[in-house]
Backbone as JSON Lines, residues from 0, in Angstrom:
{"i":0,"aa":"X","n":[95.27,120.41,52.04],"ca":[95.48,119.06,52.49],"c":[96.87,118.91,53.09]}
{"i":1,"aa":"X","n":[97.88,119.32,52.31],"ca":[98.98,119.48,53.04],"c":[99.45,120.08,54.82]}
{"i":2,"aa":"X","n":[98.75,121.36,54.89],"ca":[99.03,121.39,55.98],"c":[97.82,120.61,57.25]}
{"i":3,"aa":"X","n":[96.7,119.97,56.68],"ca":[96.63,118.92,57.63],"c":[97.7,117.82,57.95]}
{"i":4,"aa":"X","n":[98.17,117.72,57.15],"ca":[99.07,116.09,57.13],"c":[100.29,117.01,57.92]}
{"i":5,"aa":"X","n":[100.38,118.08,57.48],"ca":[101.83,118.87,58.36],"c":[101.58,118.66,59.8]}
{"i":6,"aa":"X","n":[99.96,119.29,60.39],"ca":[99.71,119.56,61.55],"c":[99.53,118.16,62.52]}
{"i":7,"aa":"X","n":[99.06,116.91,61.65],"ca":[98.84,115.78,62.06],"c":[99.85,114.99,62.71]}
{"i":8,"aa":"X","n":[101.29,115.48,61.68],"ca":[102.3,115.16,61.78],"c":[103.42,115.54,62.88]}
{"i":9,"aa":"X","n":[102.81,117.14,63.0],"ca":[103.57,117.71,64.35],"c":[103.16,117.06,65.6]}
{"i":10,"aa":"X","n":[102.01,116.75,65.27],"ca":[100.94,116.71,66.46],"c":[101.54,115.39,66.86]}
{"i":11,"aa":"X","n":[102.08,114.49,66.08],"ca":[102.08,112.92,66.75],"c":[103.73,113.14,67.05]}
{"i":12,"aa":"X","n":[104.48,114.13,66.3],"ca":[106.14,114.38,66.5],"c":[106.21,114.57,68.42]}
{"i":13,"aa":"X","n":[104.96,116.13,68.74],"ca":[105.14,116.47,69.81],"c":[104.5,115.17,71.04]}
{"i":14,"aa":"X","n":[103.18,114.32,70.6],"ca":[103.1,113.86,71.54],"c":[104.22,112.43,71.94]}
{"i":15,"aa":"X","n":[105.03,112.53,70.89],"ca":[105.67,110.75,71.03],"c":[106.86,111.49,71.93]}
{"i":16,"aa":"X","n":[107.12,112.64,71.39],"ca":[108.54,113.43,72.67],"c":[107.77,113.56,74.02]}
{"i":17,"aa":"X","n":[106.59,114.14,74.61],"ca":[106.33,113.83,75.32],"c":[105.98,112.5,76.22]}
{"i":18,"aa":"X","n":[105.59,111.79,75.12],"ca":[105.55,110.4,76.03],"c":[106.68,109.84,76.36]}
{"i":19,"aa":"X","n":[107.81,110.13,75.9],"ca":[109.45,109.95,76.07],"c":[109.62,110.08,77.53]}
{"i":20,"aa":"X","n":[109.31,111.09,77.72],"ca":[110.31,111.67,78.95],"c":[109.04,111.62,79.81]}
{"i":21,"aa":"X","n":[108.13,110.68,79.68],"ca":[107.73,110.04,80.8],"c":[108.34,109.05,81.56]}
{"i":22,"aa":"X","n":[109.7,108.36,81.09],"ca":[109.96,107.41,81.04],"c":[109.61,106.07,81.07]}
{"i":23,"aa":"X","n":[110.59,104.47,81.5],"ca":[109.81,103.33,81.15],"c":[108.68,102.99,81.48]}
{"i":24,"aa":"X","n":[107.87,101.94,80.67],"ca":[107.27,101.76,81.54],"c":[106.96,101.21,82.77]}
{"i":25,"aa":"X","n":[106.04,100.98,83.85],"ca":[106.91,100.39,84.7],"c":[105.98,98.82,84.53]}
{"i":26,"aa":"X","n":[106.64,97.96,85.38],"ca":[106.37,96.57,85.57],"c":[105.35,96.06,85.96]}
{"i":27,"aa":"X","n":[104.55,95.56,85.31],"ca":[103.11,94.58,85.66],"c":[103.05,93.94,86.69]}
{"i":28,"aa":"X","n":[101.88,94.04,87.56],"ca":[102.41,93.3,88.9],"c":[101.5,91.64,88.89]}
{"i":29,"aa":"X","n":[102.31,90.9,89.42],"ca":[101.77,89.21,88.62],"c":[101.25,88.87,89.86]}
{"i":30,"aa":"X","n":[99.77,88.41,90.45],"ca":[99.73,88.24,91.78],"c":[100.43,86.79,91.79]}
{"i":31,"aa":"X","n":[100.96,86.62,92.96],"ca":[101.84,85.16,92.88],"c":[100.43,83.94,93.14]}
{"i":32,"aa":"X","n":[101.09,82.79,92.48],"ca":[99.71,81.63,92.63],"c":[99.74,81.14,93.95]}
{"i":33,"aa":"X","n":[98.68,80.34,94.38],"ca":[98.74,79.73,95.8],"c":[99.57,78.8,95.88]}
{"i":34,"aa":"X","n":[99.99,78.43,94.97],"ca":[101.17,77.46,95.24],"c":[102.45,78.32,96.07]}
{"i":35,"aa":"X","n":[102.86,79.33,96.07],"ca":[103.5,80.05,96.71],"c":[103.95,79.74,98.18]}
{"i":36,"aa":"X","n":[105.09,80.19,98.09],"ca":[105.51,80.16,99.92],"c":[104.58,81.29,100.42]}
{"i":37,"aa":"X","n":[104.05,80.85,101.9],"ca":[103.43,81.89,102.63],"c":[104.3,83.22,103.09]}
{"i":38,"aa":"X","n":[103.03,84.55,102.71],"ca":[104.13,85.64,102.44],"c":[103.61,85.75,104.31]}
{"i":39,"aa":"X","n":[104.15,86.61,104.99],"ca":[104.55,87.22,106.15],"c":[103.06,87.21,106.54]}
{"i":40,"aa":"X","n":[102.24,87.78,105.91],"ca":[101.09,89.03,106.04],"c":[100.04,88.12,105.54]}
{"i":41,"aa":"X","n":[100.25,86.52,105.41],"ca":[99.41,85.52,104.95],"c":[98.78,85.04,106.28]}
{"i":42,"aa":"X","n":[97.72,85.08,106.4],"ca":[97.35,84.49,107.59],"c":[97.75,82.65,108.03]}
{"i":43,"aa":"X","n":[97.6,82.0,107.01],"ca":[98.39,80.62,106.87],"c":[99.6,81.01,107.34]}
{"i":44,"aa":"X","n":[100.89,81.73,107.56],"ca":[102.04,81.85,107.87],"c":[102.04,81.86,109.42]}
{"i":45,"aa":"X","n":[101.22,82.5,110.2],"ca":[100.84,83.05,111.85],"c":[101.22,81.73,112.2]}
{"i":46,"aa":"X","n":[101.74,82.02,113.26],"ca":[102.43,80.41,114.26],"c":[101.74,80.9,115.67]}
{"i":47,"aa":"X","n":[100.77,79.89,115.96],"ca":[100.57,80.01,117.0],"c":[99.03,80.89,117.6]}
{"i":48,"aa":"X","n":[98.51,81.07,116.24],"ca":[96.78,82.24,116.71],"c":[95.97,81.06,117.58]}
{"i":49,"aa":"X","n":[95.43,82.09,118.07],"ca":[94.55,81.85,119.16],"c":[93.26,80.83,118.0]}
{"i":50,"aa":"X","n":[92.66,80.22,118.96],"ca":[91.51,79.15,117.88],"c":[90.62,79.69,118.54]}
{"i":51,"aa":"X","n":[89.54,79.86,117.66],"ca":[87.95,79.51,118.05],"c":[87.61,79.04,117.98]}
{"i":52,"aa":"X","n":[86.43,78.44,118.34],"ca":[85.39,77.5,117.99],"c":[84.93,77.86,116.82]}
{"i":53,"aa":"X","n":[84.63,76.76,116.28],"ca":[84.08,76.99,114.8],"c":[82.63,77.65,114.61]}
{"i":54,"aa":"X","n":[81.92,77.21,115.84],"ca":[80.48,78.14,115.96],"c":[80.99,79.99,116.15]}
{"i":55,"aa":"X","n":[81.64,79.69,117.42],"ca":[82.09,81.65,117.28],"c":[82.87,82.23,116.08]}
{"i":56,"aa":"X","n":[84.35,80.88,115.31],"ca":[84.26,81.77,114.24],"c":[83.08,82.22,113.33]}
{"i":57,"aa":"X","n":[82.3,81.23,113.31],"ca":[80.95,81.9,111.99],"c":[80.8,82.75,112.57]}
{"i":58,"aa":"X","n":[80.17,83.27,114.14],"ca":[79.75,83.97,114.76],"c":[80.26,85.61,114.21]}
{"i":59,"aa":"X","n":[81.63,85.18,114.4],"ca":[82.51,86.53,113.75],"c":[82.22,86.98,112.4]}
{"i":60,"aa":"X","n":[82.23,86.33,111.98],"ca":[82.92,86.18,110.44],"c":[81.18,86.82,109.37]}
{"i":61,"aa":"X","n":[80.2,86.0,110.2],"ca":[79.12,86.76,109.99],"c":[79.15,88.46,110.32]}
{"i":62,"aa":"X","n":[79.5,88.7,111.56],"ca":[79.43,89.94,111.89],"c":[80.3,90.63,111.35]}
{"i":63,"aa":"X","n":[81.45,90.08,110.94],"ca":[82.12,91.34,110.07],"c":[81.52,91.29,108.74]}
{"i":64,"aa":"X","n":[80.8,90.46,108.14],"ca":[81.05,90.93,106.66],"c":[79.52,91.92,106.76]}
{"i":65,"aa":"X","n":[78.7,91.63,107.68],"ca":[77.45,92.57,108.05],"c":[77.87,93.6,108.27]}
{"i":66,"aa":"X","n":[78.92,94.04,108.94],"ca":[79.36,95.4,109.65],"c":[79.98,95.75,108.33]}
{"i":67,"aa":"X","n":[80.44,95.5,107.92],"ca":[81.81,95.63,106.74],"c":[80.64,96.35,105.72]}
{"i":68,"aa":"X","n":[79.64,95.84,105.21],"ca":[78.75,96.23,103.88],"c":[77.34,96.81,104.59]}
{"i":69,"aa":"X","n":[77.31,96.87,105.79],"ca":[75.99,98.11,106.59],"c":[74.57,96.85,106.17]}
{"i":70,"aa":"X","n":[75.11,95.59,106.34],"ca":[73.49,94.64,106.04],"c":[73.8,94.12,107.71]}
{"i":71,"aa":"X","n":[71.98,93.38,107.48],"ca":[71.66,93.01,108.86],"c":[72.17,91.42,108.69]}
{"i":72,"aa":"X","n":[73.18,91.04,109.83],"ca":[73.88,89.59,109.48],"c":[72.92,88.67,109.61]}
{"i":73,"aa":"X","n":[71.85,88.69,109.88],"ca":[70.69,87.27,109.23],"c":[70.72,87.21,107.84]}
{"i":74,"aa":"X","n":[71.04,88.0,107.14],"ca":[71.21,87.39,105.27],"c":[72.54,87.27,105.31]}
{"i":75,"aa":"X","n":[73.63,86.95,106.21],"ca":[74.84,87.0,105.82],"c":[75.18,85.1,106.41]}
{"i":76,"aa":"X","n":[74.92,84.26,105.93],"ca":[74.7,82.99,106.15],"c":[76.25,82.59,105.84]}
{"i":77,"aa":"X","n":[76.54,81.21,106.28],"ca":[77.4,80.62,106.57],"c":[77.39,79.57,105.62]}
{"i":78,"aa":"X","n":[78.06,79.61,104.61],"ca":[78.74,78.27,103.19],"c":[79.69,77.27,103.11]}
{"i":79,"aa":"X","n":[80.57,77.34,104.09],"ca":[81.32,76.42,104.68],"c":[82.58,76.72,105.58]}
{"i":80,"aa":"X","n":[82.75,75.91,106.86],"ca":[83.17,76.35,107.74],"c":[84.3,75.2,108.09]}
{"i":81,"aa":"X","n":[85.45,75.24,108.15],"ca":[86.33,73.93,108.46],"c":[87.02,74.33,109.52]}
{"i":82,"aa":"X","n":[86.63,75.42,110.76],"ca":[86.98,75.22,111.51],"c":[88.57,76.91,111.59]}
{"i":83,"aa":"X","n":[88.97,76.73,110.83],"ca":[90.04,77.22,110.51],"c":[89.48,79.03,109.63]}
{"i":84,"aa":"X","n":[88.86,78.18,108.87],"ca":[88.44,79.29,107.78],"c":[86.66,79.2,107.52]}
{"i":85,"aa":"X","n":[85.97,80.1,107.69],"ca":[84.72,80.29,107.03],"c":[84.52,81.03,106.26]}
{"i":86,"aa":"X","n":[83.49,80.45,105.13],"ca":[82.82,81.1,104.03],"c":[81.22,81.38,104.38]}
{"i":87,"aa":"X","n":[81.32,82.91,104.17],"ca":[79.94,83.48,104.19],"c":[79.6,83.85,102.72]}
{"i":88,"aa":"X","n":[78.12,83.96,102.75],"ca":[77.38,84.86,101.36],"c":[75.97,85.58,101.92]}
{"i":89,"aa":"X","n":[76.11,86.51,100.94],"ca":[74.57,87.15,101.07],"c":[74.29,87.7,99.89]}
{"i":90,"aa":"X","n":[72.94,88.11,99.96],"ca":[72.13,88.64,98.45],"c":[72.25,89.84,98.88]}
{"i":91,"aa":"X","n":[72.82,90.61,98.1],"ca":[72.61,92.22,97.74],"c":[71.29,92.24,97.69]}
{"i":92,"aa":"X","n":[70.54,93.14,98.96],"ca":[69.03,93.48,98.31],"c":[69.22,94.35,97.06]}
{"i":93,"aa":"X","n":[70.08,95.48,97.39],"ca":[69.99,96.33,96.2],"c":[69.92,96.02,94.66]}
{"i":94,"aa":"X","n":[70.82,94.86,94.48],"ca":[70.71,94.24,92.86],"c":[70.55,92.94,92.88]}
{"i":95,"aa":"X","n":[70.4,92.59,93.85],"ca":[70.74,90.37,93.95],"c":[71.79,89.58,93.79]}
{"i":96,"aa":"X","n":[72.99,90.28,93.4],"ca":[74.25,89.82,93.57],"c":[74.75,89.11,94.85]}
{"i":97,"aa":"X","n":[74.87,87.87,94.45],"ca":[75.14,87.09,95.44],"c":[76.99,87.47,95.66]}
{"i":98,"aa":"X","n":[77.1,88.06,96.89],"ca":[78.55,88.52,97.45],"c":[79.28,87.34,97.92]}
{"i":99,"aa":"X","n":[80.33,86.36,98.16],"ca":[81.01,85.41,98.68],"c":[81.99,85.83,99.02]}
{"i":100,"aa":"X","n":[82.29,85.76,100.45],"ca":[83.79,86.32,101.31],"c":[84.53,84.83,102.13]}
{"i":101,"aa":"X","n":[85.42,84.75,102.12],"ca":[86.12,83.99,103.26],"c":[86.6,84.87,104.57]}
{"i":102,"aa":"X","n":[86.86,84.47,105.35],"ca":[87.28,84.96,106.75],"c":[88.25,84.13,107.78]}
{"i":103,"aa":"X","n":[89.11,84.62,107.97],"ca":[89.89,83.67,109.14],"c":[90.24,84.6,110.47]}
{"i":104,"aa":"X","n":[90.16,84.18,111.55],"ca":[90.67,84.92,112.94],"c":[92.14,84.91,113.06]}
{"i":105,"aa":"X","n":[93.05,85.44,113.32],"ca":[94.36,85.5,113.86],"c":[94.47,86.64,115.62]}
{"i":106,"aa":"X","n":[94.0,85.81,116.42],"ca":[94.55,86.47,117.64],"c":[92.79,87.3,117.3]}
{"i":107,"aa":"X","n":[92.84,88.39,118.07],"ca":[91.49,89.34,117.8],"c":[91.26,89.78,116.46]}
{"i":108,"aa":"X","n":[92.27,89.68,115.67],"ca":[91.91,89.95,114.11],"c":[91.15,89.04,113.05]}
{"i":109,"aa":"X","n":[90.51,90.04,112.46],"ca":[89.68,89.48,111.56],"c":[90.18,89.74,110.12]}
{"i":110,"aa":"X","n":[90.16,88.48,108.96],"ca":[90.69,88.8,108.1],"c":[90.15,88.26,106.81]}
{"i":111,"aa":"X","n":[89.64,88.86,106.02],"ca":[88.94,88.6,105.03],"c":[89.37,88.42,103.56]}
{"i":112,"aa":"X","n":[88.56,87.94,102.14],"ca":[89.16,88.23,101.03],"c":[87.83,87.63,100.56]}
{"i":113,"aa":"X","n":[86.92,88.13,98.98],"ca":[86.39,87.9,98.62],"c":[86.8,86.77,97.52]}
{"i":114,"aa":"X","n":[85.52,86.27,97.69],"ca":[85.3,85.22,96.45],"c":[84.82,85.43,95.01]}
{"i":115,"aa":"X","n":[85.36,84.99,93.88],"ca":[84.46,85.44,92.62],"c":[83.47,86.76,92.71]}
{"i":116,"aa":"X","n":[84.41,87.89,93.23],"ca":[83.97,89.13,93.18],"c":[83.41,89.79,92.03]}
{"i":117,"aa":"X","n":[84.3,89.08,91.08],"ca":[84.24,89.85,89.42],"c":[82.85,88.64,88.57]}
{"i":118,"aa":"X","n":[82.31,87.89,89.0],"ca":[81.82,86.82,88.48],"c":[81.94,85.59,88.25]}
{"i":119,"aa":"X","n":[81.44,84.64,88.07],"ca":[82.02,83.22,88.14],"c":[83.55,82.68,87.11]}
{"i":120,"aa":"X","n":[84.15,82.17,88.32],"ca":[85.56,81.78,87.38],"c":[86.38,83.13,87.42]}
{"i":121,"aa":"X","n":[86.23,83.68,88.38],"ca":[87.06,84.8,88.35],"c":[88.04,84.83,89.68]}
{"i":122,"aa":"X","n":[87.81,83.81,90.63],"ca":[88.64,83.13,91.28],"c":[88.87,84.42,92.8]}
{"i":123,"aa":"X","n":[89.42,83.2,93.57],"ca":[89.63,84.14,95.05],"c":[90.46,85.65,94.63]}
{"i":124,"aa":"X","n":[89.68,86.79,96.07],"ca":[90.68,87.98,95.99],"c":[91.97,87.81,96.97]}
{"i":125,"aa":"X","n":[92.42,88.5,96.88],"ca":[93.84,88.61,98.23],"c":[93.22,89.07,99.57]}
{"i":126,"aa":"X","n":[94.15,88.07,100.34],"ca":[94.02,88.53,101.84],"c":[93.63,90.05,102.42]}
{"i":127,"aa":"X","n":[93.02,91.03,103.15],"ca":[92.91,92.16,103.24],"c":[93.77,92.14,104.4]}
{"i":128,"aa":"X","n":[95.01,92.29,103.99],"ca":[96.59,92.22,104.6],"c":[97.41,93.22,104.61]}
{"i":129,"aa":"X","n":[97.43,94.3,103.62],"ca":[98.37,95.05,103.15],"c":[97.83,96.12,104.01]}
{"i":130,"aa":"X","n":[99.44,96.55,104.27],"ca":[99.55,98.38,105.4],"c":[98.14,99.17,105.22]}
{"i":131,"aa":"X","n":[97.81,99.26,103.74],"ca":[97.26,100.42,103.73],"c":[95.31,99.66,103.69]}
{"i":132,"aa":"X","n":[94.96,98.12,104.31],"ca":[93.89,98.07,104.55],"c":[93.27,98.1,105.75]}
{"i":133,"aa":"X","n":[92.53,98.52,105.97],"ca":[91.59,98.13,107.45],"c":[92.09,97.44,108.11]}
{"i":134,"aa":"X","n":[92.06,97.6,109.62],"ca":[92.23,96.57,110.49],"c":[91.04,96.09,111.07]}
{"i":135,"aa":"X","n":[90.45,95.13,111.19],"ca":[89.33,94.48,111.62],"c":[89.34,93.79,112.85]}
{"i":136,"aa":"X","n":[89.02,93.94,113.94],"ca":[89.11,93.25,115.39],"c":[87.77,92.83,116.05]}
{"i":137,"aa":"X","n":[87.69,92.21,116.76],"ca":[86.38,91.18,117.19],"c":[86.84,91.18,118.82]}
{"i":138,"aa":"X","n":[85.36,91.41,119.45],"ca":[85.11,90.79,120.87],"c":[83.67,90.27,120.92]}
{"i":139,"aa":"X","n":[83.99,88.51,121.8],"ca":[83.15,88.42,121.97],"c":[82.35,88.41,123.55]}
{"i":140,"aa":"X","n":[81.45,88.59,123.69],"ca":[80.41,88.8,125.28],"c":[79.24,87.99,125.36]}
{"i":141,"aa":"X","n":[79.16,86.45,125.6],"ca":[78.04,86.09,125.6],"c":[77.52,85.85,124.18]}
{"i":142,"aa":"X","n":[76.19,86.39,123.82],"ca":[75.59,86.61,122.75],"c":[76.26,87.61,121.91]}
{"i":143,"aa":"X","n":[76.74,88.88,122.25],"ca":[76.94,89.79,121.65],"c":[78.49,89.57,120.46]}
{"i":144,"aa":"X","n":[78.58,90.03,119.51],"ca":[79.75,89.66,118.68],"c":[79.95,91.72,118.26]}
{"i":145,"aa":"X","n":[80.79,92.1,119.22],"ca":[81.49,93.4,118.67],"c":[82.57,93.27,117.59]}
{"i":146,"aa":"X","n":[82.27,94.25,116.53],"ca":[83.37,94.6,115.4],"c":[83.87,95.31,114.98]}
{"i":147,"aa":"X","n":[85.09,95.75,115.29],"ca":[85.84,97.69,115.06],"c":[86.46,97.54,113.91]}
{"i":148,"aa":"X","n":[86.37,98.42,113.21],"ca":[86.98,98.72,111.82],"c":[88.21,99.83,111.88]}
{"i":149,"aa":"X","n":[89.04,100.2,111.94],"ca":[90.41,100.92,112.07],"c":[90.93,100.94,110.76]}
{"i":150,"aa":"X","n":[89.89,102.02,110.32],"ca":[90.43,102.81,108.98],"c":[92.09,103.71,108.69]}
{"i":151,"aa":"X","n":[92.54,103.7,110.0],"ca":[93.49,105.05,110.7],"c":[93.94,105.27,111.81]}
{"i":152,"aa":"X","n":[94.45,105.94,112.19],"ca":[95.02,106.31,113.63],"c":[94.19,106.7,113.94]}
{"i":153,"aa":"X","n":[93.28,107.63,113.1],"ca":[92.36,108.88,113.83],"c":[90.4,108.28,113.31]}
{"i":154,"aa":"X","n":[90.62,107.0,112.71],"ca":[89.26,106.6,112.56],"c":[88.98,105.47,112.54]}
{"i":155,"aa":"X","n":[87.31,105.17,112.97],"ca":[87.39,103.42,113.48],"c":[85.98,103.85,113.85]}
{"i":156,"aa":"X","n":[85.26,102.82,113.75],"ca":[83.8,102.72,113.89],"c":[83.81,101.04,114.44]}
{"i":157,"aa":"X","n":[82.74,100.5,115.46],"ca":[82.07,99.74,116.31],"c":[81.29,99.28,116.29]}
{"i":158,"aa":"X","n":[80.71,97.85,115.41],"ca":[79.02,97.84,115.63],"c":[79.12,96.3,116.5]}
{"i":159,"aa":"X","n":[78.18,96.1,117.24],"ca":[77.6,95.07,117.99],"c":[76.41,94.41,117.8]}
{"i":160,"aa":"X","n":[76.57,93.24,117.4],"ca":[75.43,92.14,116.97],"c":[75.23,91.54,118.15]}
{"i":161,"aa":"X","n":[73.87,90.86,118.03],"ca":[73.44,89.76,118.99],"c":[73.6,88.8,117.62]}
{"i":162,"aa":"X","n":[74.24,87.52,117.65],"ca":[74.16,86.47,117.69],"c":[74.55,85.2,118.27]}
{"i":163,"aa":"X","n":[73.22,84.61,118.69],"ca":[73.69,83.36,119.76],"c":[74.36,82.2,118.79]}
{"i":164,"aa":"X","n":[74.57,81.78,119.65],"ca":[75.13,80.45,119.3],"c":[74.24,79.45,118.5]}
């Protein structure tokens, strides 16, 4: 019995020195509340973006979140639209999870953040703003609503919807 309690004892001696000289730990990151000053990379901050019409933003805003998750944008419907900002949703065929995204245009960019991703009361995600996300860009032609995704310097994919007006 003893040299369990010896070996138990080394055993927690060696791992607490190792966890040492991992050093501190580091700092929790607090997302800031919306009450916040607009950060740089906030689409609310942009002085001066180009406007759409509130029909072509849905127009967009449908087509990216279709292009974005490989569904056909007729289940990707429109939840409220003020012009500025639209909210889309659709049913996951795969499980029925109803998905909720917001979307806003800045200039040809498209910019997104999900809604109650994690489940109800789990509140908006962050802007898809940061260096290391997608860049999302929109043209429109008539009926057609093109959407490039710019994963990279060296990658980027294109899909083109028909939706009219």
């Amino acid at each position: 019995m003893r040299n369990k309690t010896m070996s138990r004892g080394a055993f927690l001696l060696a791992s607490s020195i190792a966890l040492a000289q991992c050093g501190p730990a580091e700092e929790t990151y607090t997302a800031p509340t919306e009450a916040t000053a607009p950060q740089p990379t906030d689409p609310a901050a942009v002085a001066g973006a180009d406007k759409l019409a509130a029909p072509d933003l849905a127009r967009v805003c449908r087509a990216t979140v279709a292009a974005l998750n490989d569904h056909d944008p007729d289940i990707v419907k429109v939840s409220g639209n003020s012009g500025e900002l639209v909210q889309v949703r659709y049913a996951d065929a795969s499980d029925g999870k109803v998905w909720t995204n917001e979307c806003r245009v800045i200039g040809n960019r498209v910019i997104l953040r999900t809604i109650e991703a994690f489940g109800p009361q789990s509140g908006k995600g962050r802007w898809r703003t940061a260096p290391m996300d997608e860049i999302i860009t929109y043209k429109i032609e008539g009926p057609e609503v093109s959407v490039t995704t710019k994963y990279s310097e060296t990658s980027s994919s294109t899909e083109t919807f028909i939706l009219p007006n």
